[in-house]
C-alpha positions as a printed Julia matrix, in Angstrom:
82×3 Matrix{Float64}:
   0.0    0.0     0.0
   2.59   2.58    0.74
   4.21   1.88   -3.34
   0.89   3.0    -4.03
   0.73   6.44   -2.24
   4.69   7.02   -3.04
   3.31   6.35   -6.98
   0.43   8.6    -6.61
   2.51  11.33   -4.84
   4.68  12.15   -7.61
   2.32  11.34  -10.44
  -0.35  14.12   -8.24
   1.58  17.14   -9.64
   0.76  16.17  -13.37
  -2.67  14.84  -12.6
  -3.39  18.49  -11.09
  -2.16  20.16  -13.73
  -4.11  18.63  -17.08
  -6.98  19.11  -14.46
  -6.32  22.46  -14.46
  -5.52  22.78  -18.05
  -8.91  20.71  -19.35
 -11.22  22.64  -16.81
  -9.2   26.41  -17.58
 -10.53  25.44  -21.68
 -13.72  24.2   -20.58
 -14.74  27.15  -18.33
 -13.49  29.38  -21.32
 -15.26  27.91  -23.64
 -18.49  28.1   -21.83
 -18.11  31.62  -20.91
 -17.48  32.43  -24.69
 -20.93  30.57  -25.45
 -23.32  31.93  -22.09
 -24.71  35.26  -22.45
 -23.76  36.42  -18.82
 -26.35  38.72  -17.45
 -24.93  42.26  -17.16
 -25.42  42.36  -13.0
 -22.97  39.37  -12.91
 -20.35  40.64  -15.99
 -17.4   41.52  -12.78
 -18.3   38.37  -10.43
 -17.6   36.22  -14.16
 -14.18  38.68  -14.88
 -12.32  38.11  -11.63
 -13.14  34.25  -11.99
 -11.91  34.26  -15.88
  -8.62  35.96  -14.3
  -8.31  32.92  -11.64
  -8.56  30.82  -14.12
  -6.13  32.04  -16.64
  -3.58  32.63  -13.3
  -3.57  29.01  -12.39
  -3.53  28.06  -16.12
  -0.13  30.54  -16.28
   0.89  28.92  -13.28
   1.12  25.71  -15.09
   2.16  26.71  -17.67
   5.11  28.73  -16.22
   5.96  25.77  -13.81
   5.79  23.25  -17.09
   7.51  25.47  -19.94
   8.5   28.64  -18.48
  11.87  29.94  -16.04
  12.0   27.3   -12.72
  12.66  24.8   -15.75
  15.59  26.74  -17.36
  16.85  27.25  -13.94
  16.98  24.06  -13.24
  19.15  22.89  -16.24
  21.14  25.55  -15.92
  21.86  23.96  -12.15
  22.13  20.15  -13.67
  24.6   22.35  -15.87
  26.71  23.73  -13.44
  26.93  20.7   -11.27
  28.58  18.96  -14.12
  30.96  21.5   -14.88
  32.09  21.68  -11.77
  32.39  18.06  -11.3
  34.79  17.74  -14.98
């Protein structure tokens, strides 16, 4: 049982993020096909910017700078081992 929770520990990370991905499209895509009542238009704006945060989040975490910064460490640690 505990290979099972070490497995799903480091496979959560990934699961949460094509969660996060999936549900960021889907929420935009239903927002671009509801007519949103004009009393609700800010309440549905600060939600659409939650959602594209986390999706940048992911993003960022996935593709963007902590990833270059961490070859540029695997880098250095081999130069300095050589």
């Amino acid at each position: 049982m505990e290979k099972f929770f070490d497995c799903f520990g480091k496979s959560m990370r990934s699961i949460i993020a094509f969660l996060v991905v999936i549900l960021s499209f889907a929420f935009l895509f239903v927002l671009i096909k509801t007519e949103i009542p004009k009393a609700n238009e800010s309440i549905i704006n600060v939600a659409a910017g939650l959602v594209l945060a986390a999706l940048g989040v992911v993003v960022g975490y996935y593709f963007g700078s902590s990833k270059d910064k961490s070859d540029r460490d695997k880098a250095d640690i081999k130069t300095e081992q050589a």
